[in-house]
C-alpha positions in Angstrom: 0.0 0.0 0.0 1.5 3.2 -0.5 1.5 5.1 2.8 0.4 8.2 1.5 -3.0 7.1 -0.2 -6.0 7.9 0.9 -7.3 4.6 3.3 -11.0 3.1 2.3 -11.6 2.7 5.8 -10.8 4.9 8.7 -7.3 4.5 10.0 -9.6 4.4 13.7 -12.8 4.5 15.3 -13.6 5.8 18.7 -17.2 6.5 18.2 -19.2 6.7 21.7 -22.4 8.0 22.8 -23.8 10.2 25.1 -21.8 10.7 28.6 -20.6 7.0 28.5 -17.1 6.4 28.8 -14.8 7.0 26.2 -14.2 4.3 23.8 -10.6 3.1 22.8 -9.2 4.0 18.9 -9.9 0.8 16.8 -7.2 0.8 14.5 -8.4 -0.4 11.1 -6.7 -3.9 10.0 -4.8 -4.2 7.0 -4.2 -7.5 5.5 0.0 -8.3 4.7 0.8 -11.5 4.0 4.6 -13.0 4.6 6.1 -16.3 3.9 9.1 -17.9 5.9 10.6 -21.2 5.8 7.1 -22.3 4.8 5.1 -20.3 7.5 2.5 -17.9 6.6 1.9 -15.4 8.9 -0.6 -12.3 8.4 -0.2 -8.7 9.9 -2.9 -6.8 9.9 -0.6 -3.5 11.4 2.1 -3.0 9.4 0.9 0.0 8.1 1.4 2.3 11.2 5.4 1.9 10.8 5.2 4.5 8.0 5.9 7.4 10.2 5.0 9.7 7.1 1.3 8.8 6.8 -0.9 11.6 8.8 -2.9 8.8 9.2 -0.4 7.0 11.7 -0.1 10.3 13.6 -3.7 10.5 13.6 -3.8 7.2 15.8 -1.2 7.6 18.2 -2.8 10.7 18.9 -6.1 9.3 19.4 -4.8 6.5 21.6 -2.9 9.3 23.8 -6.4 10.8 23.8 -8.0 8.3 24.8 -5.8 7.2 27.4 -5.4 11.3 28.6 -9.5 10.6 28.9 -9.2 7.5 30.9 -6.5 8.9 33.6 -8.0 12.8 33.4 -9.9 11.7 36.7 -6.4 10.7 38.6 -4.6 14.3 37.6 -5.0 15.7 40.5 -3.5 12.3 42.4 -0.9 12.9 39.7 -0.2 16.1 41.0 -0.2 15.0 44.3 2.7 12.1 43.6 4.7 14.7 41.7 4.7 17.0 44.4 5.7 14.3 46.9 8.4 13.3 44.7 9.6 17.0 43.9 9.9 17.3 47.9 12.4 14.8 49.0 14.9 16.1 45.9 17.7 18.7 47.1 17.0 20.9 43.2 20.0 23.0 43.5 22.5 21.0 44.0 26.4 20.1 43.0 28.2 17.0 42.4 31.0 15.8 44.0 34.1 17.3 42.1 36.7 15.0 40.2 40.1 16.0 39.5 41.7 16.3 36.3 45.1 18.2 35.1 44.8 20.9 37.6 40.9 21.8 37.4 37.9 20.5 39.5 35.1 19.0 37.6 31.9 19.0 38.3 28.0 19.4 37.6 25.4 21.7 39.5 21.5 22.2 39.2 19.7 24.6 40.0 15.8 25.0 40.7 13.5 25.2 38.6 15.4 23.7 35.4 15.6 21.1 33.7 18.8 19.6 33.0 22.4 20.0 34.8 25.2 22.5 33.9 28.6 21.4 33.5 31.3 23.5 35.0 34.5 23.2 36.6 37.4 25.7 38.4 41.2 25.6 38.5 42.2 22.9 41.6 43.6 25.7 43.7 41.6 28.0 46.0 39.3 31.4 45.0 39.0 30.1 41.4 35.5 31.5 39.9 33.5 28.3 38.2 34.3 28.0 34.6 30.8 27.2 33.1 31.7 24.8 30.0 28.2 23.7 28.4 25.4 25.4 30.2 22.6 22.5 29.1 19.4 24.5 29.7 19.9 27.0 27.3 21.9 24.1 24.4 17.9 23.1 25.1 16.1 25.9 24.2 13.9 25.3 21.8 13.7 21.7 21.8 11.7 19.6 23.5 14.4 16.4 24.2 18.5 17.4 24.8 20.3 14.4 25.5 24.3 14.9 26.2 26.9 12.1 24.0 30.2 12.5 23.5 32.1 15.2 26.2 35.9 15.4 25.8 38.6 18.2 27.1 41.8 18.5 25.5 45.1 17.6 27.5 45.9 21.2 26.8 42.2 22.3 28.7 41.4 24.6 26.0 39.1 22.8 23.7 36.4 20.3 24.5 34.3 18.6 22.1 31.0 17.9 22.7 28.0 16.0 21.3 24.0 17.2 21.4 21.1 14.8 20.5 17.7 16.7 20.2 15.2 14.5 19.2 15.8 11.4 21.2 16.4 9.4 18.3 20.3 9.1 19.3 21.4 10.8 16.7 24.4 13.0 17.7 25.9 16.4 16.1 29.5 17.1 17.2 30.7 20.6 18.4 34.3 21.9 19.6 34.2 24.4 21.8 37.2 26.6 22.6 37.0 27.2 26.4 38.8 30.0 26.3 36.9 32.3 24.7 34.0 30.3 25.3 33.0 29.6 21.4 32.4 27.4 19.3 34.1 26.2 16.2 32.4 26.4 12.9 32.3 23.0 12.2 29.3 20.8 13.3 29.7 17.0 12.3 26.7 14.7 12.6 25.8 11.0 13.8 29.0 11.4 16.5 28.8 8.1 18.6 32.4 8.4 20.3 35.6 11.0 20.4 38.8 11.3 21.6 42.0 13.3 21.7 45.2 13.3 20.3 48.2 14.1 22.7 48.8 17.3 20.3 45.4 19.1 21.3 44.4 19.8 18.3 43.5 16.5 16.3 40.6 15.0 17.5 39.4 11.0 16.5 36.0 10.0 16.4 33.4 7.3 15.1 30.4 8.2 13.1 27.2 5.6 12.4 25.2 4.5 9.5 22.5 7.0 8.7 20.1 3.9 8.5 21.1 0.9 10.2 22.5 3.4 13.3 25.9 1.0 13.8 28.8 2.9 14.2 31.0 2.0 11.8 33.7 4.2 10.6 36.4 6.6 12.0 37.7 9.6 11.3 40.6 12.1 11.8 39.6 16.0 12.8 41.9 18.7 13.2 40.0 21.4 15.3 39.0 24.4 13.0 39.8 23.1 9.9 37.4 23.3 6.8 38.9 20.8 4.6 37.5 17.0 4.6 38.6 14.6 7.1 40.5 11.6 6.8 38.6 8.0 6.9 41.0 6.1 9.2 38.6 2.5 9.3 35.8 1.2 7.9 33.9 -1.4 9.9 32.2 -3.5 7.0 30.7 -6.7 9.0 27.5 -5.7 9.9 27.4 -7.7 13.5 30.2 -5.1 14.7 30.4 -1.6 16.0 33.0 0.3 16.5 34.3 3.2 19.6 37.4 5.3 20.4 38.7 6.0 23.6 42.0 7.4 24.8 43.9 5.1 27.9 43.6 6.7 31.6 47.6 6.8 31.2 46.9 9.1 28.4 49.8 6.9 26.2 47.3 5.4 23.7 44.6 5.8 21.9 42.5 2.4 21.4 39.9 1.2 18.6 37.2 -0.9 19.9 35.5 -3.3 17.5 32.9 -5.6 19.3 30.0 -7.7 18.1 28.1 -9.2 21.5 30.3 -11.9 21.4 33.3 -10.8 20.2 36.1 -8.2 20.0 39.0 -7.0 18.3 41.3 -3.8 19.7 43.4 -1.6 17.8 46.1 0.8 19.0 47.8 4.4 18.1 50.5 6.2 20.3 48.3 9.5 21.3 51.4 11.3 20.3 51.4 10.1 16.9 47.8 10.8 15.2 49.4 10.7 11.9 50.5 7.0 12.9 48.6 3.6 11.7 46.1 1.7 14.3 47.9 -2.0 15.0 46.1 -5.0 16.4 46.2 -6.0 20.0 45.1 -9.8 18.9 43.3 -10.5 15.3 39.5 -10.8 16.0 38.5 -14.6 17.1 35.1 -16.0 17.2 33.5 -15.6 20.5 36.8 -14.0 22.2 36.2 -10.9 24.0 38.8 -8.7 25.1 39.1 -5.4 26.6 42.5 -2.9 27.0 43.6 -0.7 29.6 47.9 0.7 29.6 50.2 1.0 32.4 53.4 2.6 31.2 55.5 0.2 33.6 53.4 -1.6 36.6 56.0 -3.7 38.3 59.6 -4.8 38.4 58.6 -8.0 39.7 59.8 -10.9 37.4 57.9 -13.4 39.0 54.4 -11.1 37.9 55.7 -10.9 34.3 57.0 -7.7 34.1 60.5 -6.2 33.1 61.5 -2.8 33.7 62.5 -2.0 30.6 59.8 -3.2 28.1 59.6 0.2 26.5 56.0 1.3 26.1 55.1 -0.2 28.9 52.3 -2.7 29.2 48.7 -4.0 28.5 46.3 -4.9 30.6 43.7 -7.1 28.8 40.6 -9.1 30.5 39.8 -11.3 28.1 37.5 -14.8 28.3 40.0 -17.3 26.0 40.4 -18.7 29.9 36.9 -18.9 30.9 33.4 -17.2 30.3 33.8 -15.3 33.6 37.0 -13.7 32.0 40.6 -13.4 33.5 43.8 -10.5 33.4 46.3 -10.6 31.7 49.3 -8.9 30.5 51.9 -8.5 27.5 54.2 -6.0 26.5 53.3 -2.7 24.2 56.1 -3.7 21.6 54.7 -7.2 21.2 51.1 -7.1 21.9 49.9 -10.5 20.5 48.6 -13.1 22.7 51.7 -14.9 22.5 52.8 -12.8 24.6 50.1 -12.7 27.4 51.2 -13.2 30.7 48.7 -14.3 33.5 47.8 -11.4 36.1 44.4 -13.0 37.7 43.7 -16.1 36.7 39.7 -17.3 35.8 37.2 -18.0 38.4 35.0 -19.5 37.3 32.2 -18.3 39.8 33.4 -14.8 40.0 32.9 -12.6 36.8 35.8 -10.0 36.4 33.5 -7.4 34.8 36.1 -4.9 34.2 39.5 -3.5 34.5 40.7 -0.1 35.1 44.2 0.2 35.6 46.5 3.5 37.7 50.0 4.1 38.6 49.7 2.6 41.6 46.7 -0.2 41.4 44.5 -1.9 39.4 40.8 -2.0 40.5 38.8 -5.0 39.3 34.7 -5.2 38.8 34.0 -8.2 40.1 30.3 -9.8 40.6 30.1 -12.8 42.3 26.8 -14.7 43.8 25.0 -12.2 41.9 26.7 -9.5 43.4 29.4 -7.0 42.2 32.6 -6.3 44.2 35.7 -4.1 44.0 38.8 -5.4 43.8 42.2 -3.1 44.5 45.0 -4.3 43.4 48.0 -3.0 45.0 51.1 -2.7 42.5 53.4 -1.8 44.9 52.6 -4.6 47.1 55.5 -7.5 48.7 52.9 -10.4 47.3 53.2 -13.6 45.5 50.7 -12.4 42.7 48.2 -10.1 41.9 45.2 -11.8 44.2 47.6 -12.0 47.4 47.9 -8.2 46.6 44.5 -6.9 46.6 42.1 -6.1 49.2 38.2 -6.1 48.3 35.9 -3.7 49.4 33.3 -5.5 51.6 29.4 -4.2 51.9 27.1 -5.2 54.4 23.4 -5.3 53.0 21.7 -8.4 51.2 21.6 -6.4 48.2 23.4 -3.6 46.7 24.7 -1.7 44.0 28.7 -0.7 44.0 30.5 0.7 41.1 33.5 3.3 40.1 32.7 7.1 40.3 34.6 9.1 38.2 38.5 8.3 38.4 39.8 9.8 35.4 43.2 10.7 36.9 46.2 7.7 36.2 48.3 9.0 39.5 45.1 9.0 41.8 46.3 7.1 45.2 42.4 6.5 45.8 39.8 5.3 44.2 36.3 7.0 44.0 33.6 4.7 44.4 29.3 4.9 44.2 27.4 2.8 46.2 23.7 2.4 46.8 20.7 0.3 48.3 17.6 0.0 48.2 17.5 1.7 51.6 20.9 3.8 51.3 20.8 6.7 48.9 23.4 7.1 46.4 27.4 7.8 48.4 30.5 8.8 47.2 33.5 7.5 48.7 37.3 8.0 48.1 39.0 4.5 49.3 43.2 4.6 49.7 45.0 2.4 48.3 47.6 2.6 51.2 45.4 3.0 54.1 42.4 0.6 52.7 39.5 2.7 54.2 37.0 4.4 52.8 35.6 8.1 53.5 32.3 9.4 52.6 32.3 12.6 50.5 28.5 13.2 50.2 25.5 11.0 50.3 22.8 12.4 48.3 20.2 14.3 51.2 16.6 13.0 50.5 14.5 15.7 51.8 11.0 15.4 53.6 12.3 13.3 56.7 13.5 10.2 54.9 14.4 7.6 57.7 16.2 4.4 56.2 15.7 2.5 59.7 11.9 2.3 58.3 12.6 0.2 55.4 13.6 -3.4 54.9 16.0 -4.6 52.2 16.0 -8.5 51.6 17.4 -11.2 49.1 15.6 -14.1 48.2 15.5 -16.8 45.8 13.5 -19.0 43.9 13.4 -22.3 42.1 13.4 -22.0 38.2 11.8 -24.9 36.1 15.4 -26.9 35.9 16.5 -26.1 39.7 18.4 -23.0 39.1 18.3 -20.5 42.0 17.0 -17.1 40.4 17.9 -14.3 42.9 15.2 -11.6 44.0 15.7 -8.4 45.7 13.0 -6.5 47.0 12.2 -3.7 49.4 9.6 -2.6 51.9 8.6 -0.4 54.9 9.3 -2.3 57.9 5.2 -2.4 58.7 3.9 -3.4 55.7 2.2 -6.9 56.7 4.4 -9.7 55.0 0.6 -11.9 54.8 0.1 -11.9 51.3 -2.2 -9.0 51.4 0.7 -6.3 50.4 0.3 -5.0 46.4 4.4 -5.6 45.1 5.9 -3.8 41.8 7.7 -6.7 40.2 10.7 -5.5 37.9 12.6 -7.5 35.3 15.1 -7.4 32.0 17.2 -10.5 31.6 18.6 -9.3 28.2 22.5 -9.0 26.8 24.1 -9.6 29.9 22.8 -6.2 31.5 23.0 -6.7 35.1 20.0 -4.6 36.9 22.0 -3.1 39.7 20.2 -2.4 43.0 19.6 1.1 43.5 18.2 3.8 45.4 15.4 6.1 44.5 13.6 8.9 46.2 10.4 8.4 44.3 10.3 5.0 45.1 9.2 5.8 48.6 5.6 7.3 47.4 5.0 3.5 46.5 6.6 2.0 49.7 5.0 4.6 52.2 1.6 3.0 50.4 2.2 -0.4 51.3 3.9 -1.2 47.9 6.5 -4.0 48.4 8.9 -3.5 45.1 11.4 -6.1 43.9 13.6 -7.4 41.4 14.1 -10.1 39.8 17.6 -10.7 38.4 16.9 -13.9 36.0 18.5 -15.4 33.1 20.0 -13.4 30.2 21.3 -10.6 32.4 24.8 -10.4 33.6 24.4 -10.8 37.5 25.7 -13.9 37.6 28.1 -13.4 35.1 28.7 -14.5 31.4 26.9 -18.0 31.8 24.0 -16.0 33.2 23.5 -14.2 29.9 24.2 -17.5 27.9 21.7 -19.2 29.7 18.7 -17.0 28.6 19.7 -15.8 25.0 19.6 -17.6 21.7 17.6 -21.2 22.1 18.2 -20.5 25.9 15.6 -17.3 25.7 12.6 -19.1 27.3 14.3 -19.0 30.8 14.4 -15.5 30.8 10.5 -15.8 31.0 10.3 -18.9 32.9 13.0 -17.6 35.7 10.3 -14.7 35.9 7.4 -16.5 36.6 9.3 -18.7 39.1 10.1 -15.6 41.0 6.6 -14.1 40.8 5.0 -17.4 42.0 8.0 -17.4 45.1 7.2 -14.1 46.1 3.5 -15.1 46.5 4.4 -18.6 48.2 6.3 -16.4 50.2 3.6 -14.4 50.8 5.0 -11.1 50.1 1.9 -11.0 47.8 -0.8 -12.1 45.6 -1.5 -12.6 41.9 -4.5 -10.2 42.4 -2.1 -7.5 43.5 1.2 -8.4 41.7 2.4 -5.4 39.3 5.2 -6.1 36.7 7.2 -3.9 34.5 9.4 -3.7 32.3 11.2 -1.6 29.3 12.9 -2.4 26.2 14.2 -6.1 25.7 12.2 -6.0 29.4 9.4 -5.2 27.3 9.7 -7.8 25.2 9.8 -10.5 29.0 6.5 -8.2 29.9 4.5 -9.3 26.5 6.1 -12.7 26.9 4.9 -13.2 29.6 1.4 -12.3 30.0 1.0 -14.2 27.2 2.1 -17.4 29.2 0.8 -16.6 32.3 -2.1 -13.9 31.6 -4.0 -15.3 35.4 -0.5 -14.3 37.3 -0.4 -10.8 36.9 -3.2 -8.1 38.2 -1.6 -5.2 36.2 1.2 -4.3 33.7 3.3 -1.8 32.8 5.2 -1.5 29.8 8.3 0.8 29.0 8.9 1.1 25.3 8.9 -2.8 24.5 10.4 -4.8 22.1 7.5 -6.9 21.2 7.3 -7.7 17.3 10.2 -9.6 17.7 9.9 -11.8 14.2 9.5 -8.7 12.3 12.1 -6.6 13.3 14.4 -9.4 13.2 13.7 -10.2 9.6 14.0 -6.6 8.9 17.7 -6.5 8.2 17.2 -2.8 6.9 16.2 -1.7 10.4 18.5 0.0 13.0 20.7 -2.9 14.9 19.1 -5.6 13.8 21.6 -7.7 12.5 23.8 -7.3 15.5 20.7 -8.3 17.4 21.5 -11.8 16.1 24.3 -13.1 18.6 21.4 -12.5 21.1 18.1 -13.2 19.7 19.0 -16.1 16.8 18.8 -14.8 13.2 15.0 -15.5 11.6 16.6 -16.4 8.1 17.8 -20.2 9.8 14.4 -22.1 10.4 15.3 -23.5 13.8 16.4 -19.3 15.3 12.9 -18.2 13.5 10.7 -21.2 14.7 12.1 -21.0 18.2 11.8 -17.2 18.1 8.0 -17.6 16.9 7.7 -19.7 20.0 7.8 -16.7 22.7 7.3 -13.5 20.2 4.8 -11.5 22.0 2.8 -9.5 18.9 3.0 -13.2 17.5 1.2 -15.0 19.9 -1.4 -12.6 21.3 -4.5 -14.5 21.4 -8.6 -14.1 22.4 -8.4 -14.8 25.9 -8.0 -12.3 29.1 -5.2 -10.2 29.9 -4.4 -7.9 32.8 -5.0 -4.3 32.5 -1.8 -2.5 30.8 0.0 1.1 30.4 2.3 0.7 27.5 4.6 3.6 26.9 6.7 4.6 23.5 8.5 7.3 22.2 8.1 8.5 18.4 11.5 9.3 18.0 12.6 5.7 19.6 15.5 4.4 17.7 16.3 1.5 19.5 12.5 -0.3 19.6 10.2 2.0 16.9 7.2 3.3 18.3 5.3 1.0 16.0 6.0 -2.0 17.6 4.1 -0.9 20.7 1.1 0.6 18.5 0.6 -2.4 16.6 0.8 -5.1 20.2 -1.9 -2.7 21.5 -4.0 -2.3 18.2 -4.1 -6.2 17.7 -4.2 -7.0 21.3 -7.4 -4.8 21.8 -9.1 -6.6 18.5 -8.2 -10.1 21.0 -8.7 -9.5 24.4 -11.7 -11.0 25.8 -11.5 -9.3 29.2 -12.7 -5.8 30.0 -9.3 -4.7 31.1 -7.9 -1.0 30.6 -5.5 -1.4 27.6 -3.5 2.4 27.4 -1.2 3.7 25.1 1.1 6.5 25.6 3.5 7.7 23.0 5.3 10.6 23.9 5.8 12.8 20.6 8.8 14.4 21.5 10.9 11.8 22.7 12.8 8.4 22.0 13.6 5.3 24.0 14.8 6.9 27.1 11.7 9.2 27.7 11.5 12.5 28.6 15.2 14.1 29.2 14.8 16.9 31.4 14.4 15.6 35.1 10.7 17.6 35.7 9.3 16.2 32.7 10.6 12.7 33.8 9.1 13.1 37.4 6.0 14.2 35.4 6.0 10.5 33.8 6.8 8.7 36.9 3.9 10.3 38.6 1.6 8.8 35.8 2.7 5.6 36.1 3.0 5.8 40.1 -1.0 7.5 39.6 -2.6 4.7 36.8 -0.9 2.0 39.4 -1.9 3.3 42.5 -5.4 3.7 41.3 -6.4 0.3 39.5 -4.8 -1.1 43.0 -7.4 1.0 44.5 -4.6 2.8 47.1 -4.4 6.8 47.5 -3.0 7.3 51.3 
C-alpha cells in the first residue's frame, strides 16, 4: 500500500455516545501476508510503521487521547505524587568534584530547570567556576536534549561535545574553545564516540550509518579546519560496531571493534595521530577482550614484568580462559597473545566485569553470587601475585549496587567509588589504596524526613523450572504486613548480559510509604551472575528468561510477600519484550502491567535486516533467516502469539523518535491485542511525541512521567493514602 494514499476505511474508530465512557481508537486492519521457511503469517498492522502517513499520527494521537481521557480523573492524584516526589529532591545541587590536570570538575542544578550545567574551576583556592556547556539554554527550543560525546583536551582549552535533540540518538559534534567560550564552525553529525590526540588539536571519532544506526567508521579531525577529514577505518561486517577512547595513562589511543560476542582492539600512540592503528590480537570468534595501559606496573619478574619493556604494558581481560574472564598482561612492543602473561587467573564463579588500571593499582569489577565487588590491586605490594595483593571492598546489606565514580586521573592514590541500596541513597566514597579505608564525601540528602531505619532490604531466591536459584531483591517499609495482602511492583530485564544493579530512588518511597512491596528479579539473560547468566537466557536459551520470571513471581506469592491479584510487573525495552512474553504465558498471574517502550514484534524486526541494529541483534536473539532461530523465536514472540483470551490491565509507553525499539512496535501489540482480548481490562497507550527510548530528558518532565505511572498503578490497586 503506499502510505500516503488515501485509506478506504478509517485509520480508527472511537465513536461513543452520550456521557458513556470514552471508547478506545480501533485501528483499522490491513491484511499483509509473509512467507518464511514455509510459515504464513498475516499482519494486519504493518501500516502504522510509516511514520509519514498523517494517518499514523492521527492514531497515536487518538490512543494518547483516549488514554489522557481515561487517567483525566487521577490528575490531580498525579499532581499530588509529583509534588511528593519533587519534595524529597535537594534541586540545586552540585556533584561531588573529580580532578583532572589541575581543574575540579563538576556538575550543579539549579531550581527550577531542567537539566544540569557542566562546570569546573582551577584545583587551587578562589578560582571563579568555569561554566563549559550550560545544558538549559543548548535546550532551548527543543523539546528532548540528551548529552553524548564530552571530551577536554590535555591542553584544557578545547572540549568537544555531542548534542542529540530528538531522542532518536542521533548526535551532532561541536568543539568548543574554552577559552573564549565559542564554538568552532564546524558541526559534524551522527557522532557516537571521540577522543583526543596528545597534540590538542586533532581530534578522533566514530560516526554511524545513517540507517542501520551501527557505528561504523572513524575519522581524523583537526579542530578548526574546513577541509574534509581523513577516513582512518571502515567497519564492514554488519554484527560489529565500533568506539574510540583514549587510555587513563593518556599513552594510547584504542579502537574498539565488538560484536556481543566478540572483540578486536586496535592501537595508536596519542602522540602520533598521523600514525597507523595496530592490532592488540586479530579478532576470534567468541573472544572478547578489553585494554587498559600502564606505562611500567611492576619490576617484579615473578608477575611478568620487566623494567625496561619500552611502552610499557597492557592490561587485557579477556574470556580465552573462561566465560567469567581473566587478566592478563603483555608488553606494548609485542602485543599479540603470545605474549600474554597471566595477572588473575579465571574464576569460574566470579565474573571479572572490568579492569581499570592507575600508577599505583589496578581495580577489578568483580560480581560474584549475583553480586558485584571491588577489587584493588596493590602494585606496589610485597605479594606472590596479583590476588595476594589486593584487598576487596566488603558491603554489608543483602543487596546492593557498588561501582567506580569518576577516576579519570592515572596518578590518583584512591579510588572514588558509588554505592547504593535499596535503603541507602546514592554515596560517594574516596578509598586509599595505602590506608584501605574508605571516607564518605557526600550522600545524596533525600529531603521530607527520609528515615532508612523504616525500610527493609531483603534477598531471596527462587526455584526456576530446571533447579536454578534465580535471585530476588526487594524492598519494603518495615510495617507493611508480610501476609500476602501487600500490592508488590515486580521489575525484570534479563537481556544481553545487562546486570539490573540495586539502587536507590527517592520516588520509590511514594509506593513504599503506600504499602507497595517492590522487587527485582535478576533472571537469566542478564549479567548478574556473570557471562553463563547471559548464555543461559539468550539464543535457544531465551525461554528462561520468562520462565526464571514466573518462578520468582510465583515465590514471592508462596512467600507471601503478595498475591496474583495485587502483583504489578514492568518492564522496558528487551524487558518489554519479558512483559508481553509473559502475560501471554501466564495472563492469570499478573493483576496489572506496565510496559516501557517494549520490544515486542520480535519476528519482524528481526527479519527486517534494513532496520536499525538488527543484524547485531543476532548473537542475542538467533537470526530468523535459519528455520530452527525463526521457529524457536515464533515460540515466545509477543505481537506473535497474542490470542482471544483475558489479559491484565496494561499502560504501554513509547517514544516516536525511539531508535532503539520504533514506536510501531508498541502501536501495533496494543492495536491487535485490543481486536483479541476478551476481558474488559484498561488497555493504554502512551507515546510521547517528542521523545525516543529513554523518555522524557529533562528531570521535571521525567518526574512528570513517573507520577503517571505511580498515579494509573496506585489507582487500578485502589490505594491513595
Amino acid at each position: 500500500m503506499d502510505p500516503n494514499a488515501k485509506a478506504a476505511v478509517p485509520a480508527f474508530s472511537n465513536e461513543t455516545g452520550g456521557g458513556a465512557p470514552p471508547s478506545p481508537p480501533l485501528a483499522r486492519r490491513e491484511a499483509v501476508e509473509t512467507v518464511v521457511h514455509g510459515d504464513r503469517r498475516v499482519d494486519h498492522y504493518g501500516w502504522l510503521r510509516h511514520k509519514e502517513n498523517p494517518e499514523v499520527i492521527a492514531y497515536l494521537e487518538a490512543e494518547n487521547a483516549y488514554t489522557d481521557a481515561i487517567l483525566g480523573p487521577s490528575e490531580p492524584f498525579q499532581e499530588t505524587l509529583y509534588q511528593e516526589m519533587l519534595g524529597r529532591i535537594l534541586q540545586t545541587d552540585l556533584s561531588v568534584p573529580y580532578r583532572l590536570r589541575g581543574y575540579l570538575y563538576f556538575t550543579c542544578t539549579e531550581e527550577g530547570k531542567q537539566y544540569p550545567v557542566h562546570c569546573r574551576r582551577v584545583d587551587s583556592g578562589g578560582s571563579l567556576d568555569e561554566i563549559l556547556l550550560d545544558l538549559n539554554r543548548l535546550a532551548e527550543g527543543h523539546s528532548f536534549l540528551g548529552l553524548g560525546a564530552c571530551e577536554v583536551s590535555n591542553d584544557n582549552q578545547l572540549l568537544a561535545y555531542a548534542l542529540d535533540t530528538t531522542g532518536f540518538r542521533q548526535y551532532t559534534l561541536r568543539i568548543k574553545n574554552l577559552w573564549n567560550g565559542r564554538d568552532f564552525p564546524e558541526a559534524i553529525e551522527r557522532v557516537t564516540s571521540a577522543a583526543w590526540a596528545a597534540d590538542n588539536r586533532t581530534l578522533f571519532y566514530t560516526v554511524e550509518d545513517a540507517t542501520t544506526k551501527r557505528s561504523h567508521r572513524i575519522y581524523r579531525h583537526l579542530a578548526g579546519s574546513a577541509e574534509a577529514d581523513t577516513l582512518i577505518y571502515e567497519e564492514t561486517d554488519e554484527r560489529f560496531r565500533i568506539e574510540i577512547e583514549r587510555t587513563r595513562s593518556g599513552a594510547f589511543l584504542l579502537l574498539v571493534i565488538l560484536s556481543h560476542t566478540t572483540s578486536e582492539v586496535r592501537f595508536l600512540p596519542a602522540a602520533q595521530p598521523y600514525g597507523e592503528f595496530r592490532v592488540i590480537a586479530a579478532r576470534e570468534a567468541d573472544h572478547e577482550y578489553y585494554v587498559d595501559h600502564h606505562p611500567n606496573p611492576l619490576t617484579r619478574e615473578n608477575r611478568g614484568f620487566r623494567p625496561d619493556d619500552t611502552g610499557g604494558y597492557f592490561f587485557v581481560r579477556t574470556n580465552s580462559g573462561g566465560r567469567t574472564f581473566r587478566l592478563v598482561c603483555a608488553p606494548v612492543r609485542k602485543p599479540q597473545r603470545g605474549s600474554w602473561r597471566e595477572v588473575v587467573p579465571n574464576r569460574p564463579e566470579v565474573m571479572l566485569a572490568g579492569i581499570d588500571v592507575f600508577r599505583s593499582h589496578i581495580v577489578l569489577t568483580e560480581r560474584e553470587g549475583g553480586l558485584p565487588y571491588l577489587r584493588i590491586v596493590d602494585l606496589s605490594a610485597e605479594a606472590p601475585d596479583a590476588l595476594a595483593a589486593s584487598q576487596r571492598i566488603e558491603f554489608r546489606e543483602p543487596a546492593y549496587s557498588a561501582a567506580l565514580g569518576s577516576n579519570p586521573e592515572f596518578d590518583a592514590t584512591f579510588v572514588r567509588y558509588q554505592y547504593e541500596s535499596f535503603v541507602t541513597p546514592r554515596s560517594v566514597f574516596d578509598y586509599g589504596v595505602r590506608t584501605r579505608e574508605s571516607v564518605l564525601l557526600k550522600e545524596q540528602p533525600v529531603l521530607g524526613g527520609y528515615d532508612s531505619a523504616q525500610y527493609v532490604s531483603e534477598r531471596l531466591h527462587a526455584a526456576a523450572e530446571d533447579g536454578m536459584r534465580v535471585p530476588i531483591s526487594l524492598v519494603y517499609r518495615r510495617d507493611t504486613p508480610l501476609d500476602g495482602s501487600a500490592p508488590l511492583l515486580l521489575y525484570g530485564y534479563g537481556s544481553y548480559g545487562h546486570s539490573i544493579a540495586v539502587t536507590f530512588s527517592s520516588n520509590r518511597v511514594s509506593l513504599l510509604d503506600r504499602g507497595v512491596i517492590y522487587a527485582v528479579a535478576h533472571i537469566r539473560g542478564g549479567g548478574e551472575l556473570g557471562k553463563p547468566w547471559h548464555d543461559a537466557g539468550r539464543l535457544r536459551h531465551k525461554r528462561n528468561t520468562f520462565t526464571d520470571f514466573i518462578a520468582a513471581a510465583e515465590h514471592l506469592i508462596a512467600a507471601r510477600r503478595t498475591a496474583s491479584q495485587n502483583l504489578v510487573i514492568e518492564g522496558g525495552s528487551a524487558g518489554g519484550l519479558l512483559m508481553g512474553a509473559v502475560v501471554n504465558m501466564r495472563p492469570e498471574l499478573f493483576r496489572l502491567v506496565i510496559n516501557h517502550v517494549p520490544f515486542v514484534d520480535v519476528l519482524n524486526t528481526m527479519l527486517d535486516a534494513s532496520l536499525p541494529l538488527t543484524v547485531g541483534e543476532y548473537e542475542e536473539w538467533g537470526d530468523p533467516r535459519i528455520a530452527k532461530d525463526y521457529f524457536y523465536m515464533k515460540s515466545y514472540c509477543p505481537y506473535t502469539n497474542l490470542a482471544a483470551k483475558a489479559y491484565p490491565t496494561m499502560l504501554v509507553k513509547t517514544g516516536l523518535n525511539d531508535s532503539q525499539v520504533m514506536y510501531w512496535e508498541p502501536a501495533k501489540y496494543v492495536a491487535k491485542l485490543r481486536a483479541l482480548k476478551t476481558d474488559t481490562n484498561r488497555l493504554l497507550l502512551k507515546t510521547n511525541m517528542g521523545a525516543g527510548h529513554g523518555g522524557a530528558s529533562g528531570r521535571y518532565d521525567f518526574l512528570r512521567e513517573i507520577a503517571l505511572d505511580y498515579a494509573f498503578l496506585l489507582t487500578e490497586l485502589g490505594i491513595r493514602a
